[in-house]
N, C-alpha and C positions, 0 to 999 in steps of 0.2 A: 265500671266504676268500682271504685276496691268497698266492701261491706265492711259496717261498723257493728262489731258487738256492743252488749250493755255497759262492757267495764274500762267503755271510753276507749278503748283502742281500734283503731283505724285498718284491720287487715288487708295486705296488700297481697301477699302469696306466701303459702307455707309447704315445707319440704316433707309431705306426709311419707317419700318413699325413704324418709331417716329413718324412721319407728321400723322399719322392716328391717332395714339391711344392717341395725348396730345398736346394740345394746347402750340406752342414753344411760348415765351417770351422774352427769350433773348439767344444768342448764342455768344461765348465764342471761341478763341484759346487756346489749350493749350499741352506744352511739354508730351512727357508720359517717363519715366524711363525704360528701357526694356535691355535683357542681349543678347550677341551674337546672337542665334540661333534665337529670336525671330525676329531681327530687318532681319534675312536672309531668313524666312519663309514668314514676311511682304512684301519684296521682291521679292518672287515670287507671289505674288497677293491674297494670306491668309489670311481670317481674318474675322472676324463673328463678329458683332455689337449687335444681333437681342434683346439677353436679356442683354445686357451691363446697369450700371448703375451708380453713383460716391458716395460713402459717406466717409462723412469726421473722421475722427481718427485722436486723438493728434495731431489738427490744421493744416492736413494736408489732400489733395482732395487724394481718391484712387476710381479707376477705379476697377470694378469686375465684370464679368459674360462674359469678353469679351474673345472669346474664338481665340485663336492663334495657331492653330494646329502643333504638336511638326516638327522639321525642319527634314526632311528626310536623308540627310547627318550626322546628329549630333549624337553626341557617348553618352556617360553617362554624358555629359555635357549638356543634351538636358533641356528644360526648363517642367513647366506644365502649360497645356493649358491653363487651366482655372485661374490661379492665379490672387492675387492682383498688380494693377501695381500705381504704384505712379505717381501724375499728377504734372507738374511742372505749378504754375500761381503767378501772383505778390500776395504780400500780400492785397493789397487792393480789387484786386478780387474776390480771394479766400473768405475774410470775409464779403464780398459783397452777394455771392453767398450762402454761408451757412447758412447768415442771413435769407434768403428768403426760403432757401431751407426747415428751419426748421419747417417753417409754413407749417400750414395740406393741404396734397392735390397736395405740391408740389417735386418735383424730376429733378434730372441731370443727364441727359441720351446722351449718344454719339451719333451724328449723323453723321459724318463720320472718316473715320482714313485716312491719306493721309500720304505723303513725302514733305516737302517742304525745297527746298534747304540740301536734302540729312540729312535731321535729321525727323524722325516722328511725325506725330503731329494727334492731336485728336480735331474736334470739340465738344463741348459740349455745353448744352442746357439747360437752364432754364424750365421745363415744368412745365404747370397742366394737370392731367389727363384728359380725353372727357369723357363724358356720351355716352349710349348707343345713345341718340338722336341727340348729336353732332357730330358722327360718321355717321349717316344715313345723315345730314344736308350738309355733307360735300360730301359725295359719291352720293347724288342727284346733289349738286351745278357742280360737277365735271360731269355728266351725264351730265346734260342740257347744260354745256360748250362745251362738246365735241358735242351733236344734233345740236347746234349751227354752229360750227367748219364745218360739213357735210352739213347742209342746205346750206351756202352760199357757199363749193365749188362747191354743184351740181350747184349751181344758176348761179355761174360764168363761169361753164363749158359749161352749154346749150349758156348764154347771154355775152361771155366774147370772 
């Protein structure tokens, strides 16, 4: 079953291996288009982000690589997993996004899928990809955070 935080949004699955592998920029809501079955598989807490990605077609954002595994219950009306889904965003967003996206290096990748007030929604993300070295820079900074984290509860534990 997908978990709901406090601030009403319904999470269904989020793409944590984003924050590793690209440098986010800017982050985005936005509608997705989806047909029965999918929005009732999403609901039971289904839903794969890991290779998701957005490119635009005839002025219009589509989501691909996001896999929605077909709905258990569903007859020959069932969907396919892997299909394109259509993203719903204002126009000014949209060609906002595109503009930027076109330049080398960068990409709009999903970082989570949620529920919000009973309709789906997709965050999506401005990224650049990370170098090999900004990926280590980040998983040291995140190391020393957490040696940190331990040091001062031992500290507090003995003197507190």
């Amino acid at each position: 079953m997908a978990t709901k935080p406090k601030d009403g949004r319904q999470l269904v699955a989020s793409n944590r291996k984003a924050r590793h592998e690209f440098h986010i920029l800017d982050t985005l809501e936005a509608g997705l288009v989806l047909t029965g079955t999918e929005v009732k598989s999403l609901r039971q807490g289904r839903a794969s982000l890991v290779d998701g990605y957005a490119t635009e077609y005839g002025g219009e954002l589509w989501l691909e690589g996001v896999h929605i595994p077909e709905y258990t219950q569903g007859t020959w009306t069932n969907h396919a997993a892997r299909r394109r889904r259509k993203l719903l965003l204002h126009r000014e967003e949209l060609e906002r996004l595109v503009a930027t996206a076109d330049q080398s290096g960068y990409t709009i990748v999903p970082l989570s899928l949620y529920f919000k007030d009973g309709r789906a929604k997709v965050e999506i993300a401005l990224a650049k990809g990370k170098k090999l070295h900004d990926k280590r820079q980040t998983m040291r900074e995140r190391q020393d955070r957490m040696e940190a984290e331990r040091a001062m509860s031992a500290h507090l534990r003995r003197h507190g």
